[in-house]
C-alpha positions in Angstrom: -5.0 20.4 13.3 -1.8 21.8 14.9 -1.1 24.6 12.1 -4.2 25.5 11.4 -5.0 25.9 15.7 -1.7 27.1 16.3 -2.1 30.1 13.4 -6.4 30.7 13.7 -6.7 29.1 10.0 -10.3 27.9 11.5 -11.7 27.5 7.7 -8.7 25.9 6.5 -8.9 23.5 9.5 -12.5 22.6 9.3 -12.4 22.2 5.2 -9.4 19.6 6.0 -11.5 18.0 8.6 -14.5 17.2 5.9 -12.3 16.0 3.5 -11.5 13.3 5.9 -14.7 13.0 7.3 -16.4 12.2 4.1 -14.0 8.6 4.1 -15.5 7.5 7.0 -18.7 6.6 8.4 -21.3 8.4 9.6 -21.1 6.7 13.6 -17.0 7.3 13.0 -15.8 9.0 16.4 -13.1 11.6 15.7 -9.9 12.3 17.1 -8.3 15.9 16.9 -4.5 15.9 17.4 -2.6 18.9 17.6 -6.0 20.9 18.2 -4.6 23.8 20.7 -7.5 26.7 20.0 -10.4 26.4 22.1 -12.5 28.0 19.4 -11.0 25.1 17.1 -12.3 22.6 20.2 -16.1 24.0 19.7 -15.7 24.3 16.0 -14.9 20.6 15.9 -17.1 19.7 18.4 -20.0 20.5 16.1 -19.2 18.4 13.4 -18.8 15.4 15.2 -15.2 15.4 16.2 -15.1 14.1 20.2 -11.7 13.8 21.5 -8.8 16.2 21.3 -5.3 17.0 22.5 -2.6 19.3 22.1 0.7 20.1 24.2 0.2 24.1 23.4 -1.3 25.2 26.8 1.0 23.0 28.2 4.2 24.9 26.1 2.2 28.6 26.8 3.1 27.8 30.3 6.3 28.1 29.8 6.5 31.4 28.2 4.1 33.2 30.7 1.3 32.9 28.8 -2.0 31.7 30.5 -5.3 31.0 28.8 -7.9 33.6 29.2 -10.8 32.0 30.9 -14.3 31.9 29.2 -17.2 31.7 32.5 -20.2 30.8 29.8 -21.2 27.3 30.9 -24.0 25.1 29.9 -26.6 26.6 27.2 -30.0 24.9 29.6 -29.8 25.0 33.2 -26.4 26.3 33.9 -25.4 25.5 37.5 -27.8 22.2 38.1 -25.3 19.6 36.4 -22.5 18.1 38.4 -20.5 19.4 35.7 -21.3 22.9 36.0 -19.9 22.9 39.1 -16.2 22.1 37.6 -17.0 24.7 34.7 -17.7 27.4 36.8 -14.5 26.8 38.9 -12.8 30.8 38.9 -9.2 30.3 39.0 -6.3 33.1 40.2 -4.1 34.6 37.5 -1.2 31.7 37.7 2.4 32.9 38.1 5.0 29.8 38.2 5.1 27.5 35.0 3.5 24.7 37.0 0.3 26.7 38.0 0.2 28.4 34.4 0.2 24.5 33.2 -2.4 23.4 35.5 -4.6 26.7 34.9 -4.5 26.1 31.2 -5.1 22.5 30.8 -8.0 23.3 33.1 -9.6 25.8 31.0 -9.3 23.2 27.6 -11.2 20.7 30.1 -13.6 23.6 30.4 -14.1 24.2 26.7 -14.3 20.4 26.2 -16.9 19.8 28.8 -19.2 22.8 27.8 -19.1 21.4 24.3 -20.1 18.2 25.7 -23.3 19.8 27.5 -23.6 22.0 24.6 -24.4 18.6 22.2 -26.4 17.0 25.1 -28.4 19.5 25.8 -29.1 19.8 21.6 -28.3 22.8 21.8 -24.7 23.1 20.0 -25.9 26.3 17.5 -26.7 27.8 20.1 -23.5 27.5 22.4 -21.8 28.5 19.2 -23.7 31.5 18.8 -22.5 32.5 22.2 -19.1 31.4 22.5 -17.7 32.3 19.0 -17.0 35.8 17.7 -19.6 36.6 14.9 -16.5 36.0 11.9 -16.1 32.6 13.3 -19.8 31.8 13.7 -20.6 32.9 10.6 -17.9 30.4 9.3 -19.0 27.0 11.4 -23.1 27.7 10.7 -22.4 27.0 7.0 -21.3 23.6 7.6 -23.8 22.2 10.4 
């Protein structure tokens, strides 16, 4: 998934995902590697896909780049989950590489965990609907 995060080929991405989805079985449990685009990480999400990783917030630290947060949390009952509490954390601009790494692996957690209440909750179209531009919406719904 690295290239097609790293560049926003979301379609590309997602078509290479089913072709390798269709080998396995339905209860499979997916790993994303190289997934660094948290609108790639609620893409995925939706189509079964439950664990990913990538070094690129970590190497966006490094060149002063910090991920722009996203404050939607959880679809239901935002703020009566233990884990709403974490989601809604609002973090400072970060300035040294260390605090741009820690501010950006904290806001993939983020992405991960409101795509976890998201699917919970049933309500993953929804969170979609929400968190993606329209273009990328538009894109996903066609395959759920």
């Amino acid at each position: 998934m690295s290239r097609n995060s790293k560049y926003k080929q979301y379609q590309q991405g997602i078509e290479r995902f089913l072709f390798i989805k269709k080998h396995f079985s339905e209860t499979t449990i997916f790993h994303a590697l190289g997934c660094g685009s948290r609108t790639m990480i609620a893409m995925l999400s939706s189509l079964s896909v439950r664990f990913f990783d990538s070094s690129a917030y970590y190497k966006a630290a490094f060149f002063g780049e910090a991920v722009e947060p996203i404050t939607f949390c959880s679809i239901g009952k935002p703020n009566t989950k233990p884990e709403c509490k974490q989601c809604l954390i609002k973090q400072r601009t970060p300035h040294s590489d260390q605090t741009r790494i820690n501010y950006n692996l904290r806001e993939t957690f983020k992405e991960v965990q409101r795509c976890k209440c998201a699917l919970a909750e049933k309500k993953m179209k929804d969170y979609l609907q929400l968190r993606l531009k329209p273009k990328h919406y538009e894109l996903i719904v066609q395959y759920l």
